[in-house]
Phi, psi and omega in degrees: 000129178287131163264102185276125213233137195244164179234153199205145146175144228235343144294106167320302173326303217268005177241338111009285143319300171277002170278344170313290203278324163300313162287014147259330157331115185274357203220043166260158142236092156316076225293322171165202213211120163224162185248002171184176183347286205275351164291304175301328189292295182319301191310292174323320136329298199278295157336291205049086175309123160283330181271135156233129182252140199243110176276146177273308186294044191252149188291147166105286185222100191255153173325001196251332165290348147276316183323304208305286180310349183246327185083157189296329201280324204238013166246170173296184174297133193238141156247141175273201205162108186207168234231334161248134199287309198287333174266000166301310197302295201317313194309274199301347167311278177325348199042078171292177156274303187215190203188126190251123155275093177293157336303119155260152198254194211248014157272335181277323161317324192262347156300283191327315162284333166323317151336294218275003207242328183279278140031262183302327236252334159254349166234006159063006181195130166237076183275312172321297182329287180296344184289295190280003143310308191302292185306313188307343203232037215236015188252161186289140175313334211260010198241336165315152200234332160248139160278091182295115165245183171237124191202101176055050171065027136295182172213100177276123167302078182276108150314129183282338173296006206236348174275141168302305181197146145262135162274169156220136184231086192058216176298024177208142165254151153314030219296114162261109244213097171072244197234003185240163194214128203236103183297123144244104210291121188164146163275203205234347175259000161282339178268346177271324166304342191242023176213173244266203188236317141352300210238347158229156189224105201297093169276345187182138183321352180225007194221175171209145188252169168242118180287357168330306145339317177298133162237358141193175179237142191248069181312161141245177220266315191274012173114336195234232202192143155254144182243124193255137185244147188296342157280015172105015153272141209240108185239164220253124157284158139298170201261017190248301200298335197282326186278335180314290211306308196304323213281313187284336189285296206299338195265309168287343178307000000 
């Protein structure tokens, strides 16, 4: 049996790459190319792939939002690929079949896919598989109540009411939960998209608050604020953010 196999990633390299590895498969075909969602949805429809190798991170339309958008039933066996530990985990939460973390090299590609090859030969479908991906992931992102980190070779569950404030720290944002502090790789306005708005709020280009948190805001004369958090932390708004909080302030009076 040929796996006719379609590639999704919004990276020319990372398709590249996995079009590399794929063509050492003496029992691929390789079916097509897409560089983002809504390509893949089309492809996929049109093709019908047994194999999808997946990107989680695309602008627009990200992989979880294709499932969604093609339905479990109708799509192939999927492995994702993606560039963050926390969306591996969600992956492998869901009982995906398997999930390639970048950078990968071409042993870890060749479990997964072997997985995935045993899989079709024995289940001829990962509708299920994907069916309970699906349901997991079928609440608006800004709307998940957990969080997967990784802390000091654990793998932690974080409730989001339990964080305090967020940071972007580079190419991480920063969750201060009490007194411990938990790195994630992503930027603060994906991270800002996926919790909830109710309940937190983007105070300054690098930081986010839970207003729960809050114990007052301190205006100044240029407009902008210091934010006192009920365990003595002081963090600084803009003068956009200090007026949202005020605005909220005003609103429960």
């Amino acid at each position: 049996m040929r796996i006719r196999t379609l590639i999704v990633d919004d990276e020319p390299i990372a398709r590249k790459r996995l079009r590399r590895f794929l063509l050492q498969q003496a029992d691929v075909e390789i079916a097509g190319e897409a560089a983002n969602g809504c390509e893949a949805v089309d492809a996929i429809k049109k093709l019908a792939p047994d194999l999808l190798l997946l990107d989680v991170q695309m602008p627009e339309m990200d992989g979880f939002q294709v499932l969604r958008a093609v339905g479990a039933e109708a799509m192939p066996v999927v492995i994702f690929v993606t560039a963050y530990d926390e969306f591996a985990l969600q992956a492998f939460e869901a009982q995906a079949i398997d999930y390639l973390l970048k950078p990968f090299d071409y042993d870890r590609f060749q479990k997964a896919f072997e997985r995935a090859k045993t899989y079709l030969q024995g289940r001829g479908t990962g509708a299920r598989r994907l069916s309970a991906l699906v349901d997991a992931l079928s609440e608006p992102s800004g709307m998940r109540s957990r969080l997967a980190v990784r802390s000091d070779g654990r793998v932690l569950f974080l409730n989001t009411r339990e964080i305090d404030w967020v940071e972007a720290v580079g190419n991480y944002v920063s969750l201060h939960v009490g007194r411990e502090k938990h790195l994630l790789r992503g930027t603060m306005n994906e991270f800002e998209d996926r919790l909830s708005s109710d309940r937190f709020l983007r105070i300054h280009r690098s930081t986010l608050v839970n207003l729960d948190a809050v114990r007052e805001v301190r205006p100044s004369l240029q407009g902008e604020s210091v934010v006192l958090l009920k365990d003595g932390t002081r963090l600084n708004a803009s003068r956009s953010g200090s007026q949202k909080l005020l605005g909220l302030a005003r609103q429960s009076l």
